[in-house]
N, C-alpha and C positions, 0 to 999 in steps of 0.2 A: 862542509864547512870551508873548500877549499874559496870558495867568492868570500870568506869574510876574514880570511887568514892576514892578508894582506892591510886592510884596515887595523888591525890589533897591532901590529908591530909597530913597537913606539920604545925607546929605549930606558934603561933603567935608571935607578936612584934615589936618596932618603928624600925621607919630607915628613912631616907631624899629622897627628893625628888627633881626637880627644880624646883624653884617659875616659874607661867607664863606654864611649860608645863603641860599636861592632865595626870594624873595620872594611874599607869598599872591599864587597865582592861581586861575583855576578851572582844576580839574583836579589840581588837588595836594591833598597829605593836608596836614591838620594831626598830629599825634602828640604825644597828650598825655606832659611829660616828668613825672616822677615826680614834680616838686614839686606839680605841678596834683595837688592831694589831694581836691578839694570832690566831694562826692555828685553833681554830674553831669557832669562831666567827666574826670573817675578814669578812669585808660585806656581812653579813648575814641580812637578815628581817626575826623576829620572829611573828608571830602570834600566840599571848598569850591565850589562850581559856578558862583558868583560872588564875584570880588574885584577893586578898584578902590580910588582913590582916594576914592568914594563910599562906601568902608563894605565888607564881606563875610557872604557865604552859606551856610551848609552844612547837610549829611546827616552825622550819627554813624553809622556804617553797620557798627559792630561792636556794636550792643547791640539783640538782639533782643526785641520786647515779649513780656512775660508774658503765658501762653496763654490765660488769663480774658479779656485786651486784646485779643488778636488774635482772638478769636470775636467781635467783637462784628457787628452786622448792616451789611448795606449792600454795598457793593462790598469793601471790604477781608476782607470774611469769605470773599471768594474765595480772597485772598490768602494762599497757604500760607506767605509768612514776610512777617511784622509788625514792624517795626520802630520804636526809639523814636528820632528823627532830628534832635532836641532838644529845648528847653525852650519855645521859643516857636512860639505858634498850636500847641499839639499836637491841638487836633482836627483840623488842616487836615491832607489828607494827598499827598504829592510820591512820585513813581514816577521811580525810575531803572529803564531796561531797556537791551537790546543789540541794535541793530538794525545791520545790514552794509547797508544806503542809505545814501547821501550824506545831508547836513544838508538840500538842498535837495529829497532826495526824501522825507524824513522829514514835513515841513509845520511850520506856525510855531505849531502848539502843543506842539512838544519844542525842546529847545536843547540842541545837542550840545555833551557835558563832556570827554571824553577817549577816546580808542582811536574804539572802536563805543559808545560809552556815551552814551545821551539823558536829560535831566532832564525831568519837563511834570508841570504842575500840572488839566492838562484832564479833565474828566471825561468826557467821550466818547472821549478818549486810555484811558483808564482800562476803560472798557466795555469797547471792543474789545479790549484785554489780557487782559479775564475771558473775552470767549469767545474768544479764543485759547486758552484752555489757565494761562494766569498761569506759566506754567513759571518754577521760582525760582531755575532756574540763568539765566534770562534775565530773569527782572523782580522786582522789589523795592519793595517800597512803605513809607511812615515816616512817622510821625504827626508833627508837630512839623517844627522846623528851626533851627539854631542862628543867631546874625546879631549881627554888628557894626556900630557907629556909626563914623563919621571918626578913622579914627588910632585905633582901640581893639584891634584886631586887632595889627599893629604894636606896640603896647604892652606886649600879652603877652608875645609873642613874641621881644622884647626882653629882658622879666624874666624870661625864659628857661619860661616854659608851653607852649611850641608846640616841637614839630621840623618844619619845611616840608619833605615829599618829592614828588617825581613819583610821582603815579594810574596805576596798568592798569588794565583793564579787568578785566581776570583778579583781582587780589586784591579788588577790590570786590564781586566776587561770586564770590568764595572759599566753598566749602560749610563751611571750620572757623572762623567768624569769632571763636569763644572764642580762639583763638590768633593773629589778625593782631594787635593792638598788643603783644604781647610779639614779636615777629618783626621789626615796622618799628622798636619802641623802638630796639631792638639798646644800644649803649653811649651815653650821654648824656654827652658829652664837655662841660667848659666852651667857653662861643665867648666872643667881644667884641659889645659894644654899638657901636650908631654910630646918629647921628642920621639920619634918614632923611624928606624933600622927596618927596612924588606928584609928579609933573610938571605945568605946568600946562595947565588945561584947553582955554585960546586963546578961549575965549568972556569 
């Protein structure tokens, strides 16, 4: 985890949330609610891998990159699905795959997000994926990554932009991802606001 350490540090602070929904963690979706209209977030599902009172992290992992992107050389030309995984750093590229070891057999250049589902930024993580095989029903790779400041994430989410659900393993690497955010959108019900305190840190 030591390549993704450095991406997560992002500083603390309040910010609201919706009474009644599940608050960002890692391992949940965001789902973008139809008000989010802007050209890159337009029904998008993020899959957050880090969130805290420091800020949050995510993979878009329903908008596959255009095929000109995805040839391009290097390791990702392995990679038979390319993905655009946000707006920020998009040359930098993060590998979710599915591995059935423990976190502790895994090693501390992946961080386990949810189910069997690992994140890692490692490029030797990366290699050995390519000659594995890069199989895309078990690994996936995303240019980019989306990221909050203190209390920004919250904010949205409050102005009603987000719907926060529980990740599987299984819809993340869904082979129809043209249809996962019309499937988790489902009905967009109004919720209530409430202000919302991180807890604090004890340091």
């Amino acid at each position: 985890m030591r390549g993704l350490v450095w991406v997560f540090l992002l500083m603390g602070g309040p910010g609201l949330v919706w009474a009644g929904s599940p608050a960002p963690a890692a391992g949940r979706f965001l789902v973008a609610t139809t008000q989010l209209d802007g050209p890159v977030f337009r029904q998008t599902v993020v899959l957050l891998v880090a969130a805290d009172e420091t800020g949050a992290m995510g993979l878009v992992v329903n908008r596959p990159a255009p095929a000109d992107r995805s040839g391009r050389g290097g390791s990702a030309e392995a990679a038979r699905g390319l993905f655009i995984g946000g707006p920020v750093m998009a040359g930098s590229l993060f590998v979710l795959f599915r591995d059935d070891r423990t976190a502790g057999e895994i090693g501390v250049d992946a961080g386990h997000v949810v189910d069997d589902v690992f994140v890692t930024t490692s490029a030797d993580r990366l290699e050995a994926l390519v000659k594995d095989g890069l199989d895309p029903a078990r690994v996936r790779v995303y240019a980019g990554y989306a990221g909050w400041g203190p209390g920004q994430l919250e904010g949205e989410i409050a102005r009603g932009d987000w719907k926060v659900q529980a990740a599987t393993g299984a819809e993340i690497f869904t082979d129809r991802v043209e249809a996962l955010w019309e499937r988790l959108a489902g009905p967009m019900a109004p919720l209530t606001a409430r202000l919302y305190r991180p807890p604090a840190s004890g340091r």
